[in-house]
N, C-alpha and C positions, 0 to 999 in steps of 0.2 A: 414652281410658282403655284400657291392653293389658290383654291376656288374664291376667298376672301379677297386676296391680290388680285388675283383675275378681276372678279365683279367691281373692282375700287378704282382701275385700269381702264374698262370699258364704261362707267358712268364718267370719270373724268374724263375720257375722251368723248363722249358722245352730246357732254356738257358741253361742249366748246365747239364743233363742228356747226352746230346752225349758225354761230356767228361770226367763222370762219371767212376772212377778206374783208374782214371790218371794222372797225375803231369806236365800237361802240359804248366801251367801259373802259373808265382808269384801269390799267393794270391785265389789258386783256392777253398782253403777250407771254404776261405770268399765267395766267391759267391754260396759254394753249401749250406751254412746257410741262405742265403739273403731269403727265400719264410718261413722260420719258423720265421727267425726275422719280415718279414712283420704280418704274424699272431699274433704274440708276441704284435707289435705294435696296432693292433685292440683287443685285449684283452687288453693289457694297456689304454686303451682310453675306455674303458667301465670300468674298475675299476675306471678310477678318475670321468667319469661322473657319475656313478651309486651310487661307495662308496662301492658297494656288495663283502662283504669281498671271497667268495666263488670264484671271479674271481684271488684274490692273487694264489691259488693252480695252474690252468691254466696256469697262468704267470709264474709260477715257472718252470715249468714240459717245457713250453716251451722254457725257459731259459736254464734250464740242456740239452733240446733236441738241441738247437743250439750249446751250447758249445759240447756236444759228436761229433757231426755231424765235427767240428773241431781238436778234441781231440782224435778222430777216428782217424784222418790221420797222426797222429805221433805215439800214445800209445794204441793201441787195448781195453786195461785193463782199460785205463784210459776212454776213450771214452767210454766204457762197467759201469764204474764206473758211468758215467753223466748219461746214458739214465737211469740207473736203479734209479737213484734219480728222475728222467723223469718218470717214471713208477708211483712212490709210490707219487708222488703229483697230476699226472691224478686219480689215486685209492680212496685218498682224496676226491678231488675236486667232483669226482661222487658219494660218499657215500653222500658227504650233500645234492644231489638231488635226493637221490635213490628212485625208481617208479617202483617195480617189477611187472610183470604181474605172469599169471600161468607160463608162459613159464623160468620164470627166474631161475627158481629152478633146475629142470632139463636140463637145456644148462648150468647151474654152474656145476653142477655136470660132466655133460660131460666135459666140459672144464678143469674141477680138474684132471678127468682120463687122457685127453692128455697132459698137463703140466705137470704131476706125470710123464707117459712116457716118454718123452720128455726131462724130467730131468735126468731118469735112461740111455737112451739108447744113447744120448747127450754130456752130461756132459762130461763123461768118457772117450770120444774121442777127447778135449781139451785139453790133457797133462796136463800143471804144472798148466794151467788158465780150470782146472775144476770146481774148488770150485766158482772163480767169475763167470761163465760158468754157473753153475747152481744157484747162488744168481740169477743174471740176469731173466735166464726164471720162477724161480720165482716171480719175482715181474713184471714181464710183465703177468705171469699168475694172478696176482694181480690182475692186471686193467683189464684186459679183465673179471673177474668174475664180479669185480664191475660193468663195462660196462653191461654187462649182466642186472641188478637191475636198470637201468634208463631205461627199455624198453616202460614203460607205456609212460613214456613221450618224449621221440623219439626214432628212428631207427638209427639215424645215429651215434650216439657214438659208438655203438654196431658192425654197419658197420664199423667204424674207428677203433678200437678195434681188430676186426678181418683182417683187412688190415693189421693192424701195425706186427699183427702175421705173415702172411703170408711174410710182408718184410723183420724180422729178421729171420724166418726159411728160406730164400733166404742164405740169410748169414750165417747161420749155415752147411748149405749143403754147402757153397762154401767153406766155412774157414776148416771145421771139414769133408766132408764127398768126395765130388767129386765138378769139378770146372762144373759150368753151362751156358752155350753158353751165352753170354751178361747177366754175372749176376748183372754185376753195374748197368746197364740202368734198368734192372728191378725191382731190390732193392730203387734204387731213384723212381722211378713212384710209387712205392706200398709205399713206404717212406712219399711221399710227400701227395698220398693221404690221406693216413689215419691220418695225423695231419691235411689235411683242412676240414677232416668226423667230426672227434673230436673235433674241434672249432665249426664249423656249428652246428652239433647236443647241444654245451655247451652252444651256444650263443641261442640259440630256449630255453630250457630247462631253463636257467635262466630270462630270458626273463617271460615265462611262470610262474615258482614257485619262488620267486626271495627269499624265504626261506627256513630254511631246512625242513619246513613242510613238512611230506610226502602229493602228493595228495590224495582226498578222494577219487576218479574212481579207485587207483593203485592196490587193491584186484579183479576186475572184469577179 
């Protein structure tokens, strides 16, 4: 991703975060999509140059994450419904370049105990949207396990991965538990990052193994 993408990425996100939780302009749920559609668009442009089927799941995951990011601002459920389709094609997309090191094993395993948690003490404080409530954090705990398993071959999925948790547990505190001083503007920033962690680290990563071959370093 160039420095031009980049810069075009970070003003369109930063253009949209002061008005984040708000309804203050026709059409504002199109602009708070406009920085995933732009990554959308660099992931589409390497699928048609490449052909690497492996970038279709990316494509996907960022297509569901635009439309929740829309579908958010009218149907909670429904937007909950997107991102978790979001979820389970990043989960994909990273098992066909899985690269576990030692470390993978054990931060899965942690990560199972706080999403296990997370689902018990969580969910149940969702009302009637418990059950989607917890679909949800499963399958976000999905990705982040998978995430976990590409560590040989970068840092940043992992980093994005873990972002992206920290952005919906933002929103789970605010929706389910207590309201949190400027929780919009922090939910988009941890939002936004963790989808340009997760392209960055996909676009290295495929780059690097452009098959599902595991590498041969991934046991050291």
């Amino acid at each position: 991703m160039g420095n031009v993408l980049l810069f075009m990425f970070v003003l369109l996100g930063l253009s949209y975060i002061p008005f984040a939780g708000g309804d203050l302009y026709v059409g504002h749920f199109v602009h708070k999509a406009l920085p995933i559609l732009l990554l959308l668009g660099v992931v589409l442009f390497k699928l048609v140059k490449t052909r690497q089927a492996t970038y279709v799941f990316i494509a996907l995951a960022l297509s569901f994450s635009a439309s929740g990011d829309m579908l958010i601002e009218f149907s909670f459920l429904h937007g909950l419904i997107a991102f978790a389709f979001a979820q389970f094609c990043y989960s994909t997309g990273f098992f066909c370049f899985r690269s576990p090191t030692k470390h993978s094993m054990p931060l899965a395993v942690l990560l199972g105990i706080v999403f296990t948690l997370a689902i018990i003490l969580v969910a149940p404080t969702a009302g009637e949207l418990k059950i989607a409530v917890a679909c949800y954090i499963a399958s976000l705990g999905l990705m982040t396990l998978t995430a976990a398993y590409t560590l040989a071959a970068t840092r940043w999925i992992m980093v994005g991965a873990l972002t992206f948790t920290v952005s919906d547990g933002l929103i789970g505190l605010t929706e389910f538990v207590t309201p949190i001083p400027y929780s919009s503007q922090w939910i988009m920033l941890t939002y936004y990052a963790a989808q340009l962690f997760i392209v960055k680290g996909f676009l290295e990563i495929a780059v690097e193994y452009p098959t599902r071959q595991t590498p041969a370093h991934v046991h050291q």
